[in-house]
KEVO-588799 format. One line per 5 residues: number of its first residue (from 1); for each residue y, z negated, x of C-alpha. Coordinates in Angstrom, 3 decimals, always signed. Example, Ala and Ser with C-alpha at 12.3 -4.5 7.8 and 13.67 -1.06 7.14 Angstrom:
<sites>
1	-4.500:-7.800:+12.300; -1.060:-7.140:+13.670 .
</sites>
This chain:
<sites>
1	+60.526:+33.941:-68.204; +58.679:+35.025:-65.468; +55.183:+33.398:-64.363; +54.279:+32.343:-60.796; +50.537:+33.366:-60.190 .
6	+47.901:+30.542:-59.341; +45.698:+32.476:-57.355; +48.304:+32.641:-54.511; +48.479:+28.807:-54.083; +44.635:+28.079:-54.415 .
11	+43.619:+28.831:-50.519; +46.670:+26.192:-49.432; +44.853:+23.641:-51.783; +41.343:+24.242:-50.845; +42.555:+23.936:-47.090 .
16	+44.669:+21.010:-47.068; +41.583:+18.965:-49.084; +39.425:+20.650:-46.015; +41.562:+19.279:-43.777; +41.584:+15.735:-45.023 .
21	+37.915:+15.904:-45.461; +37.424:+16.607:-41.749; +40.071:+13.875:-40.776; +37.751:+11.195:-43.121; +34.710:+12.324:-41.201 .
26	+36.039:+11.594:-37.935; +37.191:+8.720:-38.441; +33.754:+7.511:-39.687; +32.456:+9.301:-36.977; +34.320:+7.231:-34.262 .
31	+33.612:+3.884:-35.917; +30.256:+4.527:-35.748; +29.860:+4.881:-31.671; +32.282:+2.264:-31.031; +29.863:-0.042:-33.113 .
36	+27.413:+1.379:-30.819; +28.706:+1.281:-27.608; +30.726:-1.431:-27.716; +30.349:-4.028:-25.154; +31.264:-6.914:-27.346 .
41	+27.330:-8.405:-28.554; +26.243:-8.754:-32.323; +23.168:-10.408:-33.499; +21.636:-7.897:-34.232; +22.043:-6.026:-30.563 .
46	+19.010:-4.982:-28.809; +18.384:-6.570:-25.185; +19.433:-3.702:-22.470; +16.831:-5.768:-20.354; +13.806:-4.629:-22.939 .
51	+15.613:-1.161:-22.960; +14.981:-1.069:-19.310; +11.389:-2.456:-19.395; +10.489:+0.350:-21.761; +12.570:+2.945:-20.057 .
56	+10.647:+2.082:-16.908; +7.083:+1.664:-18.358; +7.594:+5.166:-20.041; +9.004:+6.877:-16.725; +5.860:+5.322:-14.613 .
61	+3.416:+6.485:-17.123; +4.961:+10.413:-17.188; +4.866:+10.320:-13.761; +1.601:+8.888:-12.925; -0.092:+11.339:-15.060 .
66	+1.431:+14.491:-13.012; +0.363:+13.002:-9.926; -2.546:+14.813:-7.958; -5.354:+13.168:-6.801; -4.682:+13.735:-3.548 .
71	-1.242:+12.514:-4.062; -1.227:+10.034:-5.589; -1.290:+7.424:-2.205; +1.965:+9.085:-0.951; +4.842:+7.133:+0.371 .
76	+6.473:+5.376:-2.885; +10.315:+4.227:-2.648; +10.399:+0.558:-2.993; +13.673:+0.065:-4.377; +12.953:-2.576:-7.165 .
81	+12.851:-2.184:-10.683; +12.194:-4.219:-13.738; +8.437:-4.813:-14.387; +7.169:-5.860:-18.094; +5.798:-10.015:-17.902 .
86	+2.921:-9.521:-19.549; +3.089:-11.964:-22.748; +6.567:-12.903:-22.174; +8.372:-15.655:-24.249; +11.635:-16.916:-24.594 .
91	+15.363:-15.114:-24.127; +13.672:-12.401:-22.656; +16.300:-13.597:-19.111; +15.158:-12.774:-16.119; +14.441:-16.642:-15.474 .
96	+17.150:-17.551:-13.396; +20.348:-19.626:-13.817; +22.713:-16.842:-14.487; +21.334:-13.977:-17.178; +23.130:-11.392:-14.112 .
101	+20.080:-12.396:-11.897; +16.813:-9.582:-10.843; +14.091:-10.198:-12.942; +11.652:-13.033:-11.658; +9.084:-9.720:-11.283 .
106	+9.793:-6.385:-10.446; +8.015:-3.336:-9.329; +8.619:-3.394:-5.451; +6.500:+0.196:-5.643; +4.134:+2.132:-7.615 .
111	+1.506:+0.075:-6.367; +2.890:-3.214:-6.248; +4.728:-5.969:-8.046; +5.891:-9.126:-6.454; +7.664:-12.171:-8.115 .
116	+10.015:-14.481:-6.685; +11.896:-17.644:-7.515; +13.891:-20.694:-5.923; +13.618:-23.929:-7.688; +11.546:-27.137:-8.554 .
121	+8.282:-25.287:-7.835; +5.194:-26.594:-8.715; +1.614:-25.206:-8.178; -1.917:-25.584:-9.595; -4.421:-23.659:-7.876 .
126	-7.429:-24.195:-9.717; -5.703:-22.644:-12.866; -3.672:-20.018:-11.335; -0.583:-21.245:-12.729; +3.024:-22.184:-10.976 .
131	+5.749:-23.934:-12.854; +9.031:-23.665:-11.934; +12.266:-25.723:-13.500; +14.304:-22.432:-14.127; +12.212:-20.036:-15.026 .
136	+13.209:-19.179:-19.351; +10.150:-17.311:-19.657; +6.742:-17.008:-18.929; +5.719:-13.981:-16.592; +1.791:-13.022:-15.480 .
141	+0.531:-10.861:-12.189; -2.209:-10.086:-10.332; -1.113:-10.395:-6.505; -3.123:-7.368:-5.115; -1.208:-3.892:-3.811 .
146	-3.302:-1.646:-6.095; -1.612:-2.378:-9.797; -2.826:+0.696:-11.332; -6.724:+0.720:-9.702; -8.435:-1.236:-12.977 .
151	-11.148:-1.673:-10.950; -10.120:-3.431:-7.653; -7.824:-5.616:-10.359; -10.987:-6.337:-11.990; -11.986:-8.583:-8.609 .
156	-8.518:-10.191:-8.614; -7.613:-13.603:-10.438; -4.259:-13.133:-12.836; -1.290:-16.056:-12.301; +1.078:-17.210:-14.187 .
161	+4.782:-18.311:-13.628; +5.843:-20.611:-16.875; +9.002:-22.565:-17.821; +8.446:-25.965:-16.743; +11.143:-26.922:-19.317 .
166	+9.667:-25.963:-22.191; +8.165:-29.434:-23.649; +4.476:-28.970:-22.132; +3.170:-31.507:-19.695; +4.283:-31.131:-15.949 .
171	+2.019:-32.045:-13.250; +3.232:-34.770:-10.858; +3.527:-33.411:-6.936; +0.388:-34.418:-4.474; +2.059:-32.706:-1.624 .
176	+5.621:-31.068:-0.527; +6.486:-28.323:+1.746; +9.840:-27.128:+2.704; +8.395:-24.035:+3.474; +8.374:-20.700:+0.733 .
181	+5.183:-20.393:-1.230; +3.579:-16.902:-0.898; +0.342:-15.814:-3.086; -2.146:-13.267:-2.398; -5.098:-12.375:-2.720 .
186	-7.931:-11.303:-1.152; -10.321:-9.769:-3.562; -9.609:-5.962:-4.822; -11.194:-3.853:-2.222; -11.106:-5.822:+1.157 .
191	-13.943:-5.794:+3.064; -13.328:-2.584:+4.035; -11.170:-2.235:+7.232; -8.491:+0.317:+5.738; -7.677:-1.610:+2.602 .
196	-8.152:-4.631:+4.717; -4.591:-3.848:+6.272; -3.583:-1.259:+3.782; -3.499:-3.330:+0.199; -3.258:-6.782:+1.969 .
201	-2.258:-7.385:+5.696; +0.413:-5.281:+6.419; +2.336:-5.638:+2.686; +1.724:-9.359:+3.900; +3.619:-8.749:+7.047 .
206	+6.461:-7.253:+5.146; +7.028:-9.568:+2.907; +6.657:-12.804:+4.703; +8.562:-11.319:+7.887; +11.833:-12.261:+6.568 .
211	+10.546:-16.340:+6.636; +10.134:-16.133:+10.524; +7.250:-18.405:+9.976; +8.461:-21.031:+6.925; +5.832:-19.360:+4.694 .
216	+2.486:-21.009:+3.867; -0.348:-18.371:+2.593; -2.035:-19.396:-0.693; -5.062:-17.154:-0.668; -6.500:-16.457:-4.184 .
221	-10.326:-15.096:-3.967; -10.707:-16.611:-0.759; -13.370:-15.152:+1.535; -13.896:-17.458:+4.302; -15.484:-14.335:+6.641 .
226	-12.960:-12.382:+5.599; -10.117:-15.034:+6.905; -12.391:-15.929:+9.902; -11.869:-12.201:+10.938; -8.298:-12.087:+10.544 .
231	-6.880:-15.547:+10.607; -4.967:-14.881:+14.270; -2.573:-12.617:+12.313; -2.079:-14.811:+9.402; -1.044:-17.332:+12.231 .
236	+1.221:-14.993:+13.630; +3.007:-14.640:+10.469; +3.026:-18.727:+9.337; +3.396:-21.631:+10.684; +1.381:-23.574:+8.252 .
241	-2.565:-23.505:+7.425; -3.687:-20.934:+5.402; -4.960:-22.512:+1.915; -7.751:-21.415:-0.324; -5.945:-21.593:-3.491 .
246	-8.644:-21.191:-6.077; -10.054:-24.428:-4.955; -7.398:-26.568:-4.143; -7.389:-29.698:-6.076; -3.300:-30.860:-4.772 .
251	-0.179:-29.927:-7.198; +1.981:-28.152:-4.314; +5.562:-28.565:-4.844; +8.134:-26.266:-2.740; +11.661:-25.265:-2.820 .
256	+10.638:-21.239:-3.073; +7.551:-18.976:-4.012; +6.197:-15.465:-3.579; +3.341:-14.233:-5.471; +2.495:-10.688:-4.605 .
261	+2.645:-8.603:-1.582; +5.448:-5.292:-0.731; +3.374:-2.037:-1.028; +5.107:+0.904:+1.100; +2.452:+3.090:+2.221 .
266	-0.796:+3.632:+3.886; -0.923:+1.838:+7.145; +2.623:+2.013:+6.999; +6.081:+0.234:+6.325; +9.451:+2.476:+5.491 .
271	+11.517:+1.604:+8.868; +14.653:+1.603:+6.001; +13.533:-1.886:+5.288; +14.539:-3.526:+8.063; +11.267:-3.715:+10.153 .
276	+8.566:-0.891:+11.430; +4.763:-0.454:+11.450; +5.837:-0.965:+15.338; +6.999:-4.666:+14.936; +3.368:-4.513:+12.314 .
281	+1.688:-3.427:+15.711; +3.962:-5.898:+18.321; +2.315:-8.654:+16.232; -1.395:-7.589:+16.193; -0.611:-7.507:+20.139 .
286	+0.082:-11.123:+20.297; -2.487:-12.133:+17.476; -5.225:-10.165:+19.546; -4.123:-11.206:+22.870; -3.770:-7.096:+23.646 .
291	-2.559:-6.273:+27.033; -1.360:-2.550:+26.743; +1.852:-1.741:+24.759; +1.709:+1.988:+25.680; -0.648:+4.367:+27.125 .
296	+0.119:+4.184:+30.814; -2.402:+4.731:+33.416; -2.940:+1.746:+35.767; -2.410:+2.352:+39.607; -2.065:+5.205:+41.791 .
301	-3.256:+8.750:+40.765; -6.579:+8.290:+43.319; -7.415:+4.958:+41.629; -10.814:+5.451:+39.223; -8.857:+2.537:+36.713 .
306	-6.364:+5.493:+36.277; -9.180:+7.506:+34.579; -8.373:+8.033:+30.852; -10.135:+5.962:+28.496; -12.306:+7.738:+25.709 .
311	-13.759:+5.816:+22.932; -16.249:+7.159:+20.354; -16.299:+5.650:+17.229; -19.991:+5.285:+16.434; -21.236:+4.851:+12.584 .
316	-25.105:+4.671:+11.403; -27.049:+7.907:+9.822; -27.948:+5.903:+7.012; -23.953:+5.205:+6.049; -23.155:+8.394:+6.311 .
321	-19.974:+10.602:+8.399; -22.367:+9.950:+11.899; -22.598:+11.734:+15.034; -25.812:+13.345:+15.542; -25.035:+14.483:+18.720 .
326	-22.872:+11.331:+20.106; -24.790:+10.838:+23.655; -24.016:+14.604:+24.091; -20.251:+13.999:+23.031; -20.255:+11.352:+26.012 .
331	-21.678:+13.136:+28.432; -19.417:+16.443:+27.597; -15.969:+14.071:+28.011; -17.376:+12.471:+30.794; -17.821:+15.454:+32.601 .
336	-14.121:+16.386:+31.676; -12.698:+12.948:+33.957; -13.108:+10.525:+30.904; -14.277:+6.916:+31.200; -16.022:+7.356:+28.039 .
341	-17.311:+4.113:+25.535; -19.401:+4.161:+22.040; -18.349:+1.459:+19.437; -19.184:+0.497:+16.187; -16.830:-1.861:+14.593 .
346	-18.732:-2.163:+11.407; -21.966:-4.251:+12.984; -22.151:-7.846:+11.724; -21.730:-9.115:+14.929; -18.539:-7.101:+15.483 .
351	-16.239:-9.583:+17.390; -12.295:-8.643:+15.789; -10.654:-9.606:+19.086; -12.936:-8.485:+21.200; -13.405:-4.909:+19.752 .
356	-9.545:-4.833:+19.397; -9.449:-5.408:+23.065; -11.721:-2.429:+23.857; -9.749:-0.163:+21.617; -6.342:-1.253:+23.249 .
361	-7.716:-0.465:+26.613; -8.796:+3.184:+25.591; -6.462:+6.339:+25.859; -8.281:+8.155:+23.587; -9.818:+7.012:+20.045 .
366	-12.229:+10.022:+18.373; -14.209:+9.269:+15.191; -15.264:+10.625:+11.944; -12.857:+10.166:+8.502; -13.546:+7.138:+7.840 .
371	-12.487:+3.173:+8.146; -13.542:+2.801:+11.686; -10.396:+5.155:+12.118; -8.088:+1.814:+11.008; -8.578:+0.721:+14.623 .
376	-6.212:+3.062:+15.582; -3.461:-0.234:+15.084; -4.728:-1.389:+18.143; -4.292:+1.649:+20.528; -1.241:+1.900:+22.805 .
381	+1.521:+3.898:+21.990; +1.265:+7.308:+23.266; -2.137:+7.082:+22.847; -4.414:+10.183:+21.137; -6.140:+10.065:+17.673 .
386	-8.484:+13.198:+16.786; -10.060:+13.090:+13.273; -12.966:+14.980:+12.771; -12.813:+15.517:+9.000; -15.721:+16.323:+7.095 .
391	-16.985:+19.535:+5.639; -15.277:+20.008:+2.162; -12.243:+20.681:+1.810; -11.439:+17.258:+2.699; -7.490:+17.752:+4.820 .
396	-5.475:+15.968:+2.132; -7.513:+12.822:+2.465; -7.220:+12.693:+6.973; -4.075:+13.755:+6.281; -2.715:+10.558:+3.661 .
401	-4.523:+8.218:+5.197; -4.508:+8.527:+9.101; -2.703:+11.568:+10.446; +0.917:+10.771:+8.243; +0.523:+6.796:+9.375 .
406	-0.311:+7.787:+13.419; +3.441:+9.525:+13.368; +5.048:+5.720:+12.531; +2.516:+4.018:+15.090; +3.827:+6.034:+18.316 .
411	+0.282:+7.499:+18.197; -0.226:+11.663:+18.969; -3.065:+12.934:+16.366; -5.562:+15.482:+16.638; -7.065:+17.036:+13.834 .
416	-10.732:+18.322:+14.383; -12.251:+19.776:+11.031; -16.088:+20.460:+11.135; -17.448:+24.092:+10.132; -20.434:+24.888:+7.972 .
421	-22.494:+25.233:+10.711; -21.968:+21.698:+12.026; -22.611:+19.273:+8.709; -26.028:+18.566:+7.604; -25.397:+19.251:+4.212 .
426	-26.542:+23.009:+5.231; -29.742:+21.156:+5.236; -29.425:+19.492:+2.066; -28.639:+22.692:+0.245; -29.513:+26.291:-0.564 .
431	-26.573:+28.735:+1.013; -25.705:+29.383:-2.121; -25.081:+25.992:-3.623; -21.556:+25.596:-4.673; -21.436:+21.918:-2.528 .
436	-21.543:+24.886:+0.358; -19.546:+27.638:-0.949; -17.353:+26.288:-3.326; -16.107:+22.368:-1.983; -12.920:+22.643:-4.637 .
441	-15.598:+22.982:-7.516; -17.435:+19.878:-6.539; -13.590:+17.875:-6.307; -12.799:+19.056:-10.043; -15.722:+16.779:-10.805 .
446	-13.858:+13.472:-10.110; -13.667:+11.359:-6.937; -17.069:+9.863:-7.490; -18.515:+13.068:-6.964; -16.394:+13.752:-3.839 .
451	-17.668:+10.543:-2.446; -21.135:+10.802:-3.051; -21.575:+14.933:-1.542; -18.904:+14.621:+1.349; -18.665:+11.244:+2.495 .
456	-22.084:+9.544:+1.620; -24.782:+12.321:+2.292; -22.866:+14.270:+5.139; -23.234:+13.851:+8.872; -22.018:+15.822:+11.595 .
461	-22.803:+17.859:+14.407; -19.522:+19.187:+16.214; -20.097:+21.881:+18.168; -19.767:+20.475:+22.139; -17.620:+24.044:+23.255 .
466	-15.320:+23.527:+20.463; -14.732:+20.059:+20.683; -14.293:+19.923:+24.411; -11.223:+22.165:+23.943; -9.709:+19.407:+21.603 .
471	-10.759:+16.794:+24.256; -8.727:+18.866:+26.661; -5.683:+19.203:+24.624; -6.146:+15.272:+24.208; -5.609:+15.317:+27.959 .
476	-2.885:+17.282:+28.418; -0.713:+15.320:+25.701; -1.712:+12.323:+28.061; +0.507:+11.027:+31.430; -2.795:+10.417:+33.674 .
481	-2.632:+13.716:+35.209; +1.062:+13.836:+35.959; +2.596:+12.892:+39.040; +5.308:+10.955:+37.236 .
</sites>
């Protein structure tokens, strides 16, 4: 009898159990990620909507802490995206009808939220709250373009936007209006003429264009001289009276509401959208009564009113970025065929329309960094810009926030950037001082030191043989002296 070894028949064995084994797995393996990634819902299912909330909060918080400083006021894209409702209840729905909908709020850029919704709306001023009949969840913002700036928030009320369904007392209407609620506010940093049209009037504009007038401005933080001074372009954009929110005593009812203003850039609005920083400037034309769309000269070439227009932006020592030598700056362009005038835009008295009157009728703006330069949405198109920028290092900031927004106002820029030899922080410090020889050292120590060395203490002398060659070049890139 012979015997058939074992040995040869073990491998076969030990791979067909293998084999099996691996088939088991797989099959465990795929139940596993259809459980996961099947569309049909469980109970237990987490909300892609939160997903998305944290997925965004997560990306804006890696990318915000990459930014430069000098970047960080760049041109955002404003597609929306879902924004986190502080102290949300309910569903966690975006608060319309159908679960499908945009979120009630969403991030319309890095700087700015805005949140909208159609219903029975109903709104309480004096507590900064709006109830509306479909909302399924209770969402909070602060209606100011600078989300991320805790301290111009600090200045700016917080409103909410709560489920007027949800068993609480509703207030009865006092008034109706067919038109669409829109909410801002006016606190943050206004005041100042940049963030004036930067963080409030022109994200205004862009959001409220689309009514074509059916929008009524609720103002939060109301400052009565700070509406006084630009009231003309709020009636531009509404056809209703502007209302001081905080105070109001009425429960306004509408159909629609906006709380929050569209961020895009400095000065600026992405043409993509629909509508231009030149419709932005059409529209200050009209507020402002301003004659001259575009830098044409007026007569023939022998008429004196064909003489380009030169205006020098004036500022006091005691502020800071002056001219010490600004009577000598007028005389030198005078001498080169300018009509030349000296304006300061910041004095008390400063009349809006009036000094937006005498910019529109000048060819040429010049001025120091600084918010004087804001003006410039008043000059004609075709018009000249030149920036003197500070001693220190200081391009990036004439660059972000008037040389980039001059290219979308039809506006030619000059850049003038002072030497060491024309600031009078030479006579502050010792030669050797790093505020002198090292400007990058003194930015490492935070804005606040920026500020105070380069922008507060510093004035300026330009140098009149340097300067008039940029006044020259001003004139060349103007039509005056053409024949056409």
């Amino acid at each position: 009898m012979k015997f058939r070894s074992s040995a040869r028949g073990e491998p076969r064995r030990f791979g067909n159990v293998a084999l099996m084994a691996l088939m088991l797995c797989s099959l465990v393996a795929l139940s596993l990620i259809r459980a996961r990634f099947s569309p049909i819902g469980s109970t237990g299912a987490v909300d892609p909507k939160a997903v998305s909330v944290v997925a965004t909060e997560a990306a804006a918080a890696e990318a915000s802490a990459v930014v430069p400083v000098e970047e960080e006021d760049k041109e955002e894209a404003f597609q929306p995206k879902v924004e986190h409702a502080s102290d949300a209840a309910g569903d966690g729905a975006g608060g319309g009808s159908s679960s499908s909908s945009k979120p009630v709020c969403y991030e319309t850029s890095r700087r700015s939220d805005t949140c909208e919704v159609a219903g029975d709306v109903r709104l309480v001023g004096r507590s900064q709250t709006i109830y509306v009949d479909v909302l399924k969840q209770e969402w909070k913002t602060k209606p100011y373009c600078r989300k991320h700036d805790t301290f111009a928030l600090s200045h700016v009320k917080e409103w909410s936007l709560k489920p007027a369904g949800d068993g609480s007392a509703v207030p009865e209407c006092t008034s109706n209006s067919s038109a669409t609620a829109f909410v801002l506010s006016t606190g943050g940093f206004t005041g100042n003429p940049f963030h004036d049209y930067t963080d409030v009037l022109i994200p205004a504009f862009i959001s409220a264009h689309r009514f074509a007038g059916e929008v009524q401005f609720l103002v939060s933080s109301y400052k009565p001289w700070w509406m006084n001074k630009y009231i003309q372009i709020f009636q531009q954009m509404s056809r209703y009276e502007v209302i001081d929110i905080d105070a109001d005593d009425e429960v306004r009812c509408y159909r629609s509401v906006v709380v929050g203003p569209t961020f895009h850039k400095e000065l600026g609005v992405d043409p993509s959208s629909g509508i231009s920083v030149v419709d932005f400037r059409k529209m200050l034309r009209n507020a402002f009564g301003l004659e001259r769309a575009t830098a044409t000269p007026s007569g023939d070439r022998w008429d004196i009113r064909r003489r380009p227009r030169l205006l020098i932006i004036s500022r006091r020592a005691s502020r800071g970025r002056a001219f010490m030598n600004e009577r000598a700056m007028a005389d030198m362009a005078g001498s080169l065929g300018f009509d030349v005038r000296i304006g300061d835009p910041d004095t008390g008295s400063t009349d809006t329309s009036k000094f937006a009157r005498l910019v529109n009728s000048c060819d040429v703006m010049v001025g120091v960094h600084g918010a004087g330069l804001t003006n410039m949405v008043f000059l004609p198109a075709g018009a000249v810009l030149v920036q003197v920028v500070p001693y220190g290092r200081l391009e990036w900031l004439a660059r972000n926030t008037f040389a980039e927004p001059s290219a979308g106002m039809e506006i030619l820029y000059l850049e003038y950037v002072v030497q060491l030899d024309e600031t009078t922080l030479s006579e502050q410090y010792p030669s050797n001082h790093l505020v002198l020889k090292d400007p990058m050292a003194i930015h490492k120590q935070g804005w606040d030191a920026l500020k105070t060395t380069y922008l507060d203490k510093q004035n300026v002398r330009p140098h009149l043989g340097r300067l008039k060659n940029t006044f020259l070049q001003a004139l060349k890139m103007l039509p005056h002296g053409r024949d056409d």
